[in-house]
C-alpha positions in Angstrom: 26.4 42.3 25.1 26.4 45.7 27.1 23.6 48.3 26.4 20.6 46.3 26.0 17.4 47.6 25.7 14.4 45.9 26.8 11.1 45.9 24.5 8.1 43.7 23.6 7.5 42.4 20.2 4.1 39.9 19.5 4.2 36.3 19.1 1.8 34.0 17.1 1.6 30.6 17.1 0.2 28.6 14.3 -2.5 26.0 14.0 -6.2 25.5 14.9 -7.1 27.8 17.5 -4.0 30.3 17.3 -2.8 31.6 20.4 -1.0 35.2 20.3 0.9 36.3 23.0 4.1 38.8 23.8 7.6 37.5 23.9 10.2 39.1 26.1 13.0 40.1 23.5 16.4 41.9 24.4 18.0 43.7 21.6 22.2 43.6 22.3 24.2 46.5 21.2 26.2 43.8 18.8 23.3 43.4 16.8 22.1 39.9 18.4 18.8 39.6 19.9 17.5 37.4 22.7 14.2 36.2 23.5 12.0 34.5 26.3 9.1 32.6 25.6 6.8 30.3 27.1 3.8 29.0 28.1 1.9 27.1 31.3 -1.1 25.4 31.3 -2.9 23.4 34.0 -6.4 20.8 33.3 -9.2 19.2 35.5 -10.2 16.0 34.4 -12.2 13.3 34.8 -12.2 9.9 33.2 -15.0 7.0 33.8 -13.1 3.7 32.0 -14.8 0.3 31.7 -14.2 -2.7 30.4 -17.0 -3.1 27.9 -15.1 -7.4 26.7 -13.0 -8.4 29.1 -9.3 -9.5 28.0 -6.2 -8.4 27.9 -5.6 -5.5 25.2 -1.6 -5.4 24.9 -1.3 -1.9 23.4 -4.5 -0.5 24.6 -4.2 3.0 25.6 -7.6 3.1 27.4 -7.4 1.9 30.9 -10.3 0.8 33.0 -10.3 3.2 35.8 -12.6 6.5 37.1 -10.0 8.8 38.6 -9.5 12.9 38.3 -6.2 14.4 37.7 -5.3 18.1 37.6 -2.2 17.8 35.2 -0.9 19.6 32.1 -2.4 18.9 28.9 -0.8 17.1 25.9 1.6 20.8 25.3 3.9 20.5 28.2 4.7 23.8 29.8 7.0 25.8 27.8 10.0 28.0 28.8 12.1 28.6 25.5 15.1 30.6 25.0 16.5 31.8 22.0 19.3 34.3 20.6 19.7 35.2 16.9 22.3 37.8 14.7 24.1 37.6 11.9 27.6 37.4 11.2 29.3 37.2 7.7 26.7 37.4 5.9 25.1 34.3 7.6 21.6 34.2 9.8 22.3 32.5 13.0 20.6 30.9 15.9 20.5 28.7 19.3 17.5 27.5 20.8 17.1 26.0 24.3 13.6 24.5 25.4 12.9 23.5 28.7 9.3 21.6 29.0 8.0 20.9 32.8 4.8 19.5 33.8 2.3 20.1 37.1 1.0 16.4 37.2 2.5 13.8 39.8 3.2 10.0 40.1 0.1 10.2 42.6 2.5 10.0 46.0 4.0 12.6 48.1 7.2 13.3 46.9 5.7 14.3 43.0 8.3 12.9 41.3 5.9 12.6 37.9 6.6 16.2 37.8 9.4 16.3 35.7 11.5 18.8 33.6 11.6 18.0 30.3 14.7 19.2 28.1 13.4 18.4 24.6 14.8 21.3 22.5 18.5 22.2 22.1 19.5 23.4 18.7 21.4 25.7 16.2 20.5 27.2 13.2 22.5 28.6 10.2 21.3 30.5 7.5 20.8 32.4 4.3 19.0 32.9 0.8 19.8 29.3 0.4 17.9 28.2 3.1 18.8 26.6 7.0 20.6 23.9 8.6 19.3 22.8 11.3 21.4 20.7 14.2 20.7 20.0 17.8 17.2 18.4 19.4 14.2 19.4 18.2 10.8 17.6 16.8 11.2 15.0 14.5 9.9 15.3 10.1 7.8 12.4 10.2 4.3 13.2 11.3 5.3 16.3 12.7 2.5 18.5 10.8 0.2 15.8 11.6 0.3 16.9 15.4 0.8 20.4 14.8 -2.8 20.6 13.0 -4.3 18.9 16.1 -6.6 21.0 17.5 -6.3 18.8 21.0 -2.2 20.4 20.9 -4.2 23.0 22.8 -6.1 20.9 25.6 -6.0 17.0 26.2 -7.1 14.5 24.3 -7.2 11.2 25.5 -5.2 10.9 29.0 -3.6 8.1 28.7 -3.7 6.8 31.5 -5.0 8.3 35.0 -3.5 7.0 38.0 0.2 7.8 38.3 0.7 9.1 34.7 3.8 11.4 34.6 4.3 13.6 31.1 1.6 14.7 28.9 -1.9 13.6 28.0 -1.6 12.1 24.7 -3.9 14.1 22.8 -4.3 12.3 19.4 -1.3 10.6 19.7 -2.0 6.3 18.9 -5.5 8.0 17.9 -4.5 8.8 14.5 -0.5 9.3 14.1 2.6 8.0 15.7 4.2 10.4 18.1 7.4 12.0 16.0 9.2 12.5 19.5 12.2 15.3 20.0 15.7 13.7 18.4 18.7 14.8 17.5 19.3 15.5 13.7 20.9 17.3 11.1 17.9 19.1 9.3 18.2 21.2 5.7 15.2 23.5 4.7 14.9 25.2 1.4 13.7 28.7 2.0 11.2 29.9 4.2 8.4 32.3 3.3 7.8 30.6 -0.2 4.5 28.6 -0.7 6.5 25.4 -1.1 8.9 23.9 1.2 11.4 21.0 1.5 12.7 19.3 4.8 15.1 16.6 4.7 17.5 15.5 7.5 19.7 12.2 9.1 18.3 11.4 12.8 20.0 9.9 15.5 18.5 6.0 15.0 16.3 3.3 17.3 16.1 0.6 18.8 13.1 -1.4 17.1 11.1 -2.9 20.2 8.6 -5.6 19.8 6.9 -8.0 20.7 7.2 -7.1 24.0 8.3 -3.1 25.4 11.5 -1.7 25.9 12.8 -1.0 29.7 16.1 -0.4 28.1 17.5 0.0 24.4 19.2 -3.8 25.2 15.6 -5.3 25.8 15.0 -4.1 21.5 14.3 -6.9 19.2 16.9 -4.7 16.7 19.4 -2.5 18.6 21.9 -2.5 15.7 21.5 1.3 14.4 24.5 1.6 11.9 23.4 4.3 9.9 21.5 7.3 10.6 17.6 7.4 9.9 16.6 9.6 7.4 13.3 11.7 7.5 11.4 14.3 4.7 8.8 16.3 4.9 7.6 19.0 2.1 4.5 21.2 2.6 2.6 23.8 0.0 0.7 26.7 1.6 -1.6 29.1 -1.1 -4.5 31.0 -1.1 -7.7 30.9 -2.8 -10.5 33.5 -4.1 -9.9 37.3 -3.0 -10.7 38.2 0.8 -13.3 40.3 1.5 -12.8 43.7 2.9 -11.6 42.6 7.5 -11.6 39.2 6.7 -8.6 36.8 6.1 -8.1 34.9 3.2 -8.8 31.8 2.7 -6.2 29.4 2.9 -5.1 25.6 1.8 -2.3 23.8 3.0 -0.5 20.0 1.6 1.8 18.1 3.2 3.7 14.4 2.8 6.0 13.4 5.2 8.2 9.8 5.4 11.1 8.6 7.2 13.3 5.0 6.2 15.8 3.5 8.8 17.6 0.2 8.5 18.2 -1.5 12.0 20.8 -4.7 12.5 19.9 -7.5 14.9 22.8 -6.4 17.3 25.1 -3.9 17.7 28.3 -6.3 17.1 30.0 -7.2 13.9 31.0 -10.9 15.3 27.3 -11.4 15.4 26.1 -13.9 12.9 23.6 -13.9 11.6 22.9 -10.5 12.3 19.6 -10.1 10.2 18.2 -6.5 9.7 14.7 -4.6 8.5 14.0 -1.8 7.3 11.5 0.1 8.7 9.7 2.5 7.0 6.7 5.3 6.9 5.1 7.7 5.1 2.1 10.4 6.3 -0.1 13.1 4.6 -2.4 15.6 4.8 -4.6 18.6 3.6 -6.0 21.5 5.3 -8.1 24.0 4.5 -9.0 27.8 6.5 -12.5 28.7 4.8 -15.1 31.5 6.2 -14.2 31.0 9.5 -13.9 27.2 9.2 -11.1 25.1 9.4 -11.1 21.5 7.8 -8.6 19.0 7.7 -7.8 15.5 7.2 -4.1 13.4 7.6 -2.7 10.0 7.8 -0.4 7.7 7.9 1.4 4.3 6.9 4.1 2.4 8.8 5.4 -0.8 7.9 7.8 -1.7 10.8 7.2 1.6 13.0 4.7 0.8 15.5 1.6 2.6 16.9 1.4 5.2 19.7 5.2 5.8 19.7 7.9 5.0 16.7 9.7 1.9 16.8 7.3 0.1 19.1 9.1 1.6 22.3 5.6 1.7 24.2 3.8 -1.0 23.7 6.4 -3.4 21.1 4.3 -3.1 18.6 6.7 -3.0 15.7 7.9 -6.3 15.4 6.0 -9.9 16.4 8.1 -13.0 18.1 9.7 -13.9 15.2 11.0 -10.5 14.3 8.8 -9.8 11.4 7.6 -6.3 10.7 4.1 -5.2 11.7 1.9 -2.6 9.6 0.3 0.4 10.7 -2.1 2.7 9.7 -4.0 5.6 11.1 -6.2 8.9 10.0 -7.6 11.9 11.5 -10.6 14.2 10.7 -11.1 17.3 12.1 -13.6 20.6 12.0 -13.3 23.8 13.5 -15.5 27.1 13.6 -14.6 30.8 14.7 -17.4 32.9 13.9 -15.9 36.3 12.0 -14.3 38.8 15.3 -15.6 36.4 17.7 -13.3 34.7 20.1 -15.1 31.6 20.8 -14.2 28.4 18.4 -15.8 25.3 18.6 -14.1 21.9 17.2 -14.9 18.3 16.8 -12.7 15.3 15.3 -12.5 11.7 15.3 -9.1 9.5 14.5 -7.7 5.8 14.9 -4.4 4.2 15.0 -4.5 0.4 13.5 -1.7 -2.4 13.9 -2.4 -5.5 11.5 -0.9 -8.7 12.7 1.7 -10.7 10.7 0.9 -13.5 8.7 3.1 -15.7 10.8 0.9 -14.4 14.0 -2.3 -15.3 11.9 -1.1 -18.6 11.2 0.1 -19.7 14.7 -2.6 -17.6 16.1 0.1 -16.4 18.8 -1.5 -12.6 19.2 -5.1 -12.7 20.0 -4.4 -9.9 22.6 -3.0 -7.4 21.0 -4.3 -4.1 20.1 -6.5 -4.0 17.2 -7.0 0.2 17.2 -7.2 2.5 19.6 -9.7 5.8 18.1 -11.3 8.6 20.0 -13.7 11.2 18.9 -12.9 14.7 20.5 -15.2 18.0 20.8 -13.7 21.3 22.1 -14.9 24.4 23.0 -12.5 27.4 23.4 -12.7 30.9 24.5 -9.4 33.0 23.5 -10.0 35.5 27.0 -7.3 37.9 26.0 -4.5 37.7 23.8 -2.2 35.5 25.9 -5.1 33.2 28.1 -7.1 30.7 26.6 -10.3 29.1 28.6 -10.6 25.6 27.4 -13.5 22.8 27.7 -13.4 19.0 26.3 -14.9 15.8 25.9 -13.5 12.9 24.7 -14.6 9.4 24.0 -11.9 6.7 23.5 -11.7 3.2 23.2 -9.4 0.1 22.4 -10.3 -2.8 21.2 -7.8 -6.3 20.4 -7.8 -8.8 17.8 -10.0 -11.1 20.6 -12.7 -8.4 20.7 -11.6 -7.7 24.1 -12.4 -3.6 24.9 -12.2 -0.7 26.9 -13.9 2.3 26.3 -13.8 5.5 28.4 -15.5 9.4 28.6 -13.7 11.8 29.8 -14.3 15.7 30.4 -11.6 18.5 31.0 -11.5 21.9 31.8 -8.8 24.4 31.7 -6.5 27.1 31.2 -3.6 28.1 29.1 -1.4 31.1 29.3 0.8 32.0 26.6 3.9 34.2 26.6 
């Protein structure tokens, strides 16, 4: 890799609110190419919580509390490295992602501020399409965050005081966090208005009724065959665009994942009784005049609220190990007057949990979380091509099967540079 040349080519990334910035790339004299990308971002917030019924809310993601954090938003920061070439007629690829944030546990020696190492993957390719292996985001739900506009600011926090990681954005406010696993991913090939994603993931542990401090703490730790998750999308166009403006655009999506999980991990167990767990998610969006429109949700049966499997809150299964359902939605708007850089955005989402019938019967879960939904409006100025300004407000709430609730407002202002 001798005689390299050093050069800048543009990056764009996708979604509501698109951020372009310049990537670092260095062509090598043996054809491969490397590239250095990232971004940082830093928020001031404020959140006034109160308890509007008192009880306990097992679940809730809106705590009682008035506190201001300056933190990173719900996109971690972002230092990504990757290298492509080709050799025998084959398109290849590694990927490394490292994902830090500024925020604290709220005592001296910061140790909330942690380095996340989500992304680690290879790719191999061709007219046939890619494989995929190594960590990266997950099938299920995954283009049900990426059309979030709050991927670019905060969401809901939650959780003020001591909160390490991310905000949570919309996540438990309208779809189930698809997390970073390992897998085995095949695409059909990019470029083409449809696409199909289909991969085996490293399994879970199912956790429930109560969270899991450890994978031994599950309800279901037996994971003796890999989960398996889809997701197909269809991008088109529609009408002719008129002479500087883009066109206008509609995108579909499904998404689903099925795992089977054993009571315990050992075969002398018996009986070792197992569920299936299963979801499925959709959505539509549509780019019109300037406005972008778009709706999503999703099922679970089994999966949880907030995160998959439960591993929050043990939400997926109730005492007796039956499977819970969930369900969620999102709706979203956002406006960029033609060459302006200014977009405005407001949506509203929840994230329900319906108790079993054995939990209705003995009346055994009065407590736990009902839904959790927010409404979010955002205001965005894209400053230069690389820094976004960005302003929120979000009002959350939680509310259990008691009527016990929390409700919260929160504002947040920021910035986010791209690179």
């Amino acid at each position: 890799m001798k005689r390299f040349a050093l050069w800048c080519t543009a990056l764009s990334l996708a979604g509501a609110g698109a951020l372009k910035a310049q990537a670092l790339t260095m062509q090598m004299s043996n054809g491969w190419a490397f590239t250095f990308s990232g971004n940082v971002n830093a928020f001031l917030m404020y959140t006034d919580g109160k308890v509007k019924t008192p009880g306990a809310i097992v679940g809730g993601l809106v705590p009682a509390e008035q506190i201001s954090r300056i933190r990173t938003g719900l996109l971690p920061g972002f230092a990504t490295f990757e290298a492509k070439g080709k050799e025998a007629g084959l398109d290849l690829g590694v990927h490394f992602g490292f994902e830090p944030q500024i925020n604290s546990n709220s005592l001296h020696d910061n140790f909330g501020a942690q380095i996340d190492f989500r992304q680690m993957y290879l790719t191999v390719g061709g007219s046939w399409g890619q494989i995929l292996a190594g960590r990266e985001i997950g099938l299920y739900e995954r283009q049900n965050i990426l059309t979030d506009m709050t991927l670019f600011g905060t969401g809901a926090s939650g959780g003020g005081l001591a909160a390490g990681g991310t905000t949570l954005g919309r996540i438990g406010f309208g779809y189930i966090y698809p997390n970073f696993n390992a897998q085995i991913t095949y695409s059909t090939p990019a470029g083409k208005p449809a696409q199909l994603s289909v991969g085996v993931f490293d399994p879970s542990v199912v956790c429930g009724p109560s969270p899991c401090a450890s994978a031994s703490d599950a309800s279901y730790q037996g994971t003796k065959t890999p989960r398996v998750e889809a997701e197909a999308t269809w991008t088109g166009t529609m009408g002719t665009a008129a002479e500087g403006a883009s066109a206008n655009k509609i995108m579909l999506w499904v998404n689903g994942m099925m795992q089977n999980t054993k009571q315990s991990v050992s075969p002398d167990v018996s009986p070792n009784n197992s569920i299936t767990s299963a979801g499925a998610g959709g959505g539509i969006k549509l780019d019109v005049s300037g406005f972008s429109l778009m709706g999503s949700g999703y099922y679970g049966d089994g999966v949880g609220t907030t995160l998959m499997f439960g591993q929050l809150d043990g939400s997926a299964v109730d005492f007796d190990g039956g499977k819970r359902k969930s369900y969620g939605y999102i709706g979203q708007i956002t406006f960029t007057p033609t060459a302006s850089k200014w977009t405005v955005g407001a949506s509203y989402g929840s994230s329900m949990l319906k108790q079993t019938d054995a939990e209705i019967a003995a009346g055994t879960a009065a407590d736990l979380v009902k839904d959790n939904s927010a409404f979010d409006g955002m205001l965005t100025l894209q400053w230069t091509k690389a820094l976004k300004w960005v302003a929120e407000y979000t009002y959350a709430q939680s509310k259990a099967f008691s009527a016990a609730k929390t409700a919260s407002n929160q504002v947040s202002t920021g910035l986010m540079l791209t690179f």
